[in-house]
C-alpha positions as CSV (number, residue, x, y, z in Angstrom):
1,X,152.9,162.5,-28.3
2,X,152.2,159.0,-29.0
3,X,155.8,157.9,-28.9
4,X,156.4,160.0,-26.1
5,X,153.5,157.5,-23.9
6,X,155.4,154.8,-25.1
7,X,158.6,155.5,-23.0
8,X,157.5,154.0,-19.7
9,X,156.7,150.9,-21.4
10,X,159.5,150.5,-23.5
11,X,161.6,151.7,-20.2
12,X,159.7,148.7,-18.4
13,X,160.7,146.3,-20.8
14,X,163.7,147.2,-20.9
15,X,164.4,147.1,-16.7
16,X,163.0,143.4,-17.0
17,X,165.6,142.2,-20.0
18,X,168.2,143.7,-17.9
19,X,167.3,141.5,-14.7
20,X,166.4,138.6,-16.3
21,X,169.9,138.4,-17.7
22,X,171.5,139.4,-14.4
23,X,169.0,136.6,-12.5
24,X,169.0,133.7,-14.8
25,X,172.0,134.2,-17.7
26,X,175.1,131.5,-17.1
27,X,177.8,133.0,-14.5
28,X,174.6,134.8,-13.1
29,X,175.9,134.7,-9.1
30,X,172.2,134.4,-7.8
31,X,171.7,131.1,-10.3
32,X,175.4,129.9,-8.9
33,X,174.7,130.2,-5.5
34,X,171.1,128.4,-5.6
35,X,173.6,125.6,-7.6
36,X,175.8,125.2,-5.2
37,X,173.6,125.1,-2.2
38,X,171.3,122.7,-3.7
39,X,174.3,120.1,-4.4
40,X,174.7,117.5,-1.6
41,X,177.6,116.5,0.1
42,X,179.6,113.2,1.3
43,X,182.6,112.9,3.5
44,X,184.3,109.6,3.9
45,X,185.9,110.1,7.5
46,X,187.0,106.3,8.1
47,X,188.3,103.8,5.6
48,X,189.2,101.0,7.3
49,X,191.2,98.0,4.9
50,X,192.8,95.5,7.0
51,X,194.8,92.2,5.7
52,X,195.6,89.6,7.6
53,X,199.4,88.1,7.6
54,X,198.8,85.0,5.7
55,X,197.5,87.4,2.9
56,X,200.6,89.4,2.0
57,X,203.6,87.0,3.8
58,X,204.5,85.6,0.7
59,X,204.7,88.1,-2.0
60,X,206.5,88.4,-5.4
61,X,206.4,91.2,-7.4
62,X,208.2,92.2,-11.3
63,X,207.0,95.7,-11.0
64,X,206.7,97.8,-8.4
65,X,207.5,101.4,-7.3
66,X,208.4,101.0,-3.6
67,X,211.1,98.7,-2.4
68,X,210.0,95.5,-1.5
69,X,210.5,93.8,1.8
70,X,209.2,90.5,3.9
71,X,207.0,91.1,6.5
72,X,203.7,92.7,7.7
73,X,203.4,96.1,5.3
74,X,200.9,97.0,3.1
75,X,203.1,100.3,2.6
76,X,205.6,97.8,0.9
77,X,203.6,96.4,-1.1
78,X,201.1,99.2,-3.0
79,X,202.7,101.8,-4.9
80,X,201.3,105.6,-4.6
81,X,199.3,105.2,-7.6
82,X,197.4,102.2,-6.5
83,X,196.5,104.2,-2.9
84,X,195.6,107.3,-4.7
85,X,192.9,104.8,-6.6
86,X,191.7,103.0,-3.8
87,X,190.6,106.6,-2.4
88,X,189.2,107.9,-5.5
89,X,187.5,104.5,-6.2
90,X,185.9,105.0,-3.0
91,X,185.2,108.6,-3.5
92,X,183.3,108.0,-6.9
93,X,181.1,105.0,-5.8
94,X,179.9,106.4,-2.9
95,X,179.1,109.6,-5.2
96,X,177.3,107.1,-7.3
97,X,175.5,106.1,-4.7
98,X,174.5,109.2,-2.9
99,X,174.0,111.9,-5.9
100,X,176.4,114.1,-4.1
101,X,180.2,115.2,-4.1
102,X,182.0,112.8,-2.1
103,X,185.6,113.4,-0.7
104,X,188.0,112.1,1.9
105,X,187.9,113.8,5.4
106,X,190.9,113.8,7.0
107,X,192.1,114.1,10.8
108,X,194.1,117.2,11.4
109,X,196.8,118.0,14.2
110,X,197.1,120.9,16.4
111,X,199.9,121.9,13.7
112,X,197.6,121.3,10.9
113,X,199.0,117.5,10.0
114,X,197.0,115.3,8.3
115,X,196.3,112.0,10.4
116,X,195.5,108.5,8.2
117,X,196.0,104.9,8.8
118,X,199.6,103.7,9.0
119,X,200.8,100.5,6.9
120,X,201.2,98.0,9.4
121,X,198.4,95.6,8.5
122,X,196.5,98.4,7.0
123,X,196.5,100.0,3.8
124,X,198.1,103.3,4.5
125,X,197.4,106.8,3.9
126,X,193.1,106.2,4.0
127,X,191.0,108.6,6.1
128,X,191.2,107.9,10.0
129,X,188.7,110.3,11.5
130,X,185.9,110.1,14.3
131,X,182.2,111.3,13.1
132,X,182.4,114.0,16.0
133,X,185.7,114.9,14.6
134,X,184.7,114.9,10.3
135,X,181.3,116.7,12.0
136,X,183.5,119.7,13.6
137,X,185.6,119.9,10.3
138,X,183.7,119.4,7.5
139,X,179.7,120.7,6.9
140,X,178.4,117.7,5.1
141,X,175.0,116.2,4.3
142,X,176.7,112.4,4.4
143,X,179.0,111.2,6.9
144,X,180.6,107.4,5.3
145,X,182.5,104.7,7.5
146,X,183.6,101.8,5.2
147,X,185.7,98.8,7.1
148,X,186.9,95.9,4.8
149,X,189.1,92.6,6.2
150,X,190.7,90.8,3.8
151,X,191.6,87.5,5.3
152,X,191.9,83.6,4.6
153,X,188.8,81.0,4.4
154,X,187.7,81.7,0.5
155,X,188.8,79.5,-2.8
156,X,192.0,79.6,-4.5
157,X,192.8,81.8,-7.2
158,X,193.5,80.1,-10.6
159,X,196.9,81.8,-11.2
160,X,197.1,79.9,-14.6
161,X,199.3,77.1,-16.3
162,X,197.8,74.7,-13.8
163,X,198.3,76.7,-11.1
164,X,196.1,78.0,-8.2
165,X,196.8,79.6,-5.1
166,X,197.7,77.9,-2.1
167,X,195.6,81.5,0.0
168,X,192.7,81.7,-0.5
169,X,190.9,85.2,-0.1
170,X,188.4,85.8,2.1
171,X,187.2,89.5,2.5
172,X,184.2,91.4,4.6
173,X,183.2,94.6,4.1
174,X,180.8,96.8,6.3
175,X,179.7,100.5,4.9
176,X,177.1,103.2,7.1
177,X,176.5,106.0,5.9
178,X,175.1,108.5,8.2
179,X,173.7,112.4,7.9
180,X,174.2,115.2,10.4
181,X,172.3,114.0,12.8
182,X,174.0,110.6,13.1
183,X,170.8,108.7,11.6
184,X,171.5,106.3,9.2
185,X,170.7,106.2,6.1
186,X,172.3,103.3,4.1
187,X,174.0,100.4,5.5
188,X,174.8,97.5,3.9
189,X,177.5,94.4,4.4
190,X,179.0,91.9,1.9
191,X,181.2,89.2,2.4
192,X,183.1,87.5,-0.8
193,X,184.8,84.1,-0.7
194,X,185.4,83.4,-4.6
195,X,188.0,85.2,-6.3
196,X,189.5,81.9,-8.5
197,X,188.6,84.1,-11.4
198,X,190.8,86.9,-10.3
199,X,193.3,86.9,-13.0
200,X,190.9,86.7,-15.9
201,X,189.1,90.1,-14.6
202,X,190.8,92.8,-16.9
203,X,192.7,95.2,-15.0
204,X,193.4,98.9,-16.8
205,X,196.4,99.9,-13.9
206,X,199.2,97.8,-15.8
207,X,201.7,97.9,-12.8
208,X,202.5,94.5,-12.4
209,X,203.5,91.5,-14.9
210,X,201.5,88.6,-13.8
211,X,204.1,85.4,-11.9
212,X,202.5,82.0,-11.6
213,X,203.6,81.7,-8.1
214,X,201.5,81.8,-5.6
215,X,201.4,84.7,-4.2
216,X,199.1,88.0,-4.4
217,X,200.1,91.0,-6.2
218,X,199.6,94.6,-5.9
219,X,196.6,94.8,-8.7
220,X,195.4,91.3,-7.4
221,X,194.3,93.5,-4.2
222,X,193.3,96.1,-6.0
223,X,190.7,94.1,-7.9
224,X,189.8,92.5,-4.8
225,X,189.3,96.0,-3.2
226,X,187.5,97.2,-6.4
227,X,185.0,93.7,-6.3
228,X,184.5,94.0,-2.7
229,X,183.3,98.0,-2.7
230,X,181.3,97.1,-6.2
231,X,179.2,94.4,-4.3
232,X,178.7,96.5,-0.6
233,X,177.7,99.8,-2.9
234,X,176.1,98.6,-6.0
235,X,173.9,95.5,-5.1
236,X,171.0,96.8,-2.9
């Protein structure tokens, strides 16, 4: 009889084991919902990188993957691999920043095309969106405009073998960073005028040999780009 008044107990135990691994065990879809709606999220629905001609008229380059042209075209200048970073390197600061997932909202078309800045004068292929727009197609808790001119009026950049640059960089950047509700919650602006330590800066893309001419070269933006967003996301 004894062992028989044990069942209910034994029962209850066993009714609670079950449902504590169904609750709280990894893969558990209760515990993996609750994750995933308590991580925040970022959209970046402008980036904004504007040069101005004086910047890229003169460029030489030993190693590039697009054809290379004169005139005013960022698309001539960066290969695919160096836009891919520029949006990722964006992507992960801002993550950084935040303590949420960050991503890239595009523009779409009635057909479903994805809309981005062109490469006249802009580096192309960066999100091109309006806040009412990245609102209506993407649910976020962040809502990021970054806008960055890279124009004349800094100090040349020491090229090496005696050589400096005869541009001289000058680059402001401007970030907001906005929730739902269009309130701000971070802004910040920086503006950098000495780069004549460029080359010395080590670089991990390894898609250009350095020239001593003076000209800018694809990872010479890059590190620009990479300085710039360092300094407007990292320093306050």
């Amino acid at each position: 009889m004894g062992g028989i008044d044990h069942l209910p107990t034994i029962a209850m135990k066993i009714i609670f084991a079950i449902c504590f691994l169904v609750l709280f065990f990894p893969g558990g879809n209760l515990v993996n919902a609750q994750e995933e709606n308590n991580v925040r999220k970022g959209g970046i629905y402008i980036l904004n990188i504007t040069f101005s001609e004086e910047l890229i008229e003169e460029y030489t380059a030993a190693n590039n993957s697009r054809n290379i042209r004169k005139g005013y075209s960022i698309s001539t200048i960066l290969p695919d691999s160096l836009i891919n970073s520029i949006k990722n390197l964006a992507e992960e600061l801002c993550q950084e920043r935040l303590k949420a997932d960050v991503i890239c909202i595009y523009k779409r078309t009635k057909k479903g095309e994805q809309v981005s800045t062109v490469g006249w004068g802009h580096v192309e292929g960066m999100p091109t969106n309006t806040f009412k727009g990245a609102l209506a197609s993407a649910k976020m808790n962040y809502y990021i405009k970054i806008d960055i001119m890279m124009q004349t009026g800094g100090k040349a950049i020491f090229f090496g073998k005696g050589k400096w640059s005869k541009i001289k960089p000058r680059v402001t950047a401007y970030i907001k960073i906005f929730d739902e509700e269009k309130n701000v919650v971070f802004t910040n602006k920086a503006t950098l005028k000495d780069f004549s330590k460029l080359r010395s800066i080590e670089s991990t893309q390894g898609l250009v040999n350095k020239t001593y001419s003076e000209t800018l070269g694809p990872v010479d933006i890059y590190k620009i780009y990479e300085l710039t967003m360092m300094k407007l996301l990292k320093e306050k």
